[in-house]
N, C-alpha and C positions, 0 to 999 in steps of 0.2 A: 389397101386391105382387100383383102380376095371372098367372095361372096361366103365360101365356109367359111373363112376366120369372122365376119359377120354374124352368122346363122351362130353360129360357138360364140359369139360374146352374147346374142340377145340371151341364149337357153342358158351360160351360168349367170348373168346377170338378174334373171328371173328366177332361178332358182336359186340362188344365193341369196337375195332379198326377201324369198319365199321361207329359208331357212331361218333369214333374221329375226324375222318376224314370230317365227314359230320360239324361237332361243329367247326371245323376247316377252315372251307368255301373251301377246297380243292376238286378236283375233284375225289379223292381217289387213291391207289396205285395199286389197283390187292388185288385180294383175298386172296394170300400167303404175300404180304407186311401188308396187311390191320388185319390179322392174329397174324403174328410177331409182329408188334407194339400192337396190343389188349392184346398178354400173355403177353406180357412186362409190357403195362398200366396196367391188371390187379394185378399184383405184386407190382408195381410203388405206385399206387392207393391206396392200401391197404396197403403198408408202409407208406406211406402219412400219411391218415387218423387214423393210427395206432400212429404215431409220434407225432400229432397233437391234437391226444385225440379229433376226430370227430367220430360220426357213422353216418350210412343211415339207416334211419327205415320208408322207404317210404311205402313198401311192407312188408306184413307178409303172414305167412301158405305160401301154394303154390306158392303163387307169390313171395317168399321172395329173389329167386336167381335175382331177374330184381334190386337188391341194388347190388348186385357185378356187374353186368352188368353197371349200372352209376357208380358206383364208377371204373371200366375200362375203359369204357371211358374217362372219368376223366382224370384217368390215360393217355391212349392214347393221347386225346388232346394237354398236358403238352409236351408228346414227341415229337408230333408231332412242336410242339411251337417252342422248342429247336432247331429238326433238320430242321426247316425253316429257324430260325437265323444262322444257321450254313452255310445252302447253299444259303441264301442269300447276306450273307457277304463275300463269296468265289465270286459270281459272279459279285458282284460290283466294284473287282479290274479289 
């Protein structure tokens, strides 16, 4: 992996996760949680979509990495879904 492809996974990973959070209605975690769940969503997201026989062709040329960035979010979201019902159901006992 070459240091751009790098630098380009951390910035949609973060901001993908930044997104979820937001699609989320949450207040968000921090930069380094917001981060972790975005590489997560982006992986998530794109197995998803891959499973599903869906694509995102919002964007093309230049603009075409802001489809993995939604499709991360996406992804993110979903996680974020999960580990709400997780720790919400923990604190209701």
């Amino acid at each position: 992996m070459s240091p751009t492809e790098i630098i380009t996974l951390i910035v949609v990973g973060a901001l993908a996760g930044w997104l979820g959070s937001l699609l989320f209605k949450g207040k968000g975690m921090g930069l380094v949680v917001n981060f972790i769940i975005g590489i997560i969503g982006c992986f998530f997201g794109s197995w998803l979509f891959d499973v599903l026989d869906l694509s995102l062709k919002l964007f093309k040329g230049d603009w075409k990495w802001l489809n993995a960035v939604i499709i991360g979010a996406i992804g993110a979201f979903l996680i974020l879904l999960v580990i709400n019902l997780i720790f919400k159901k923990g604190k209701k006992k």
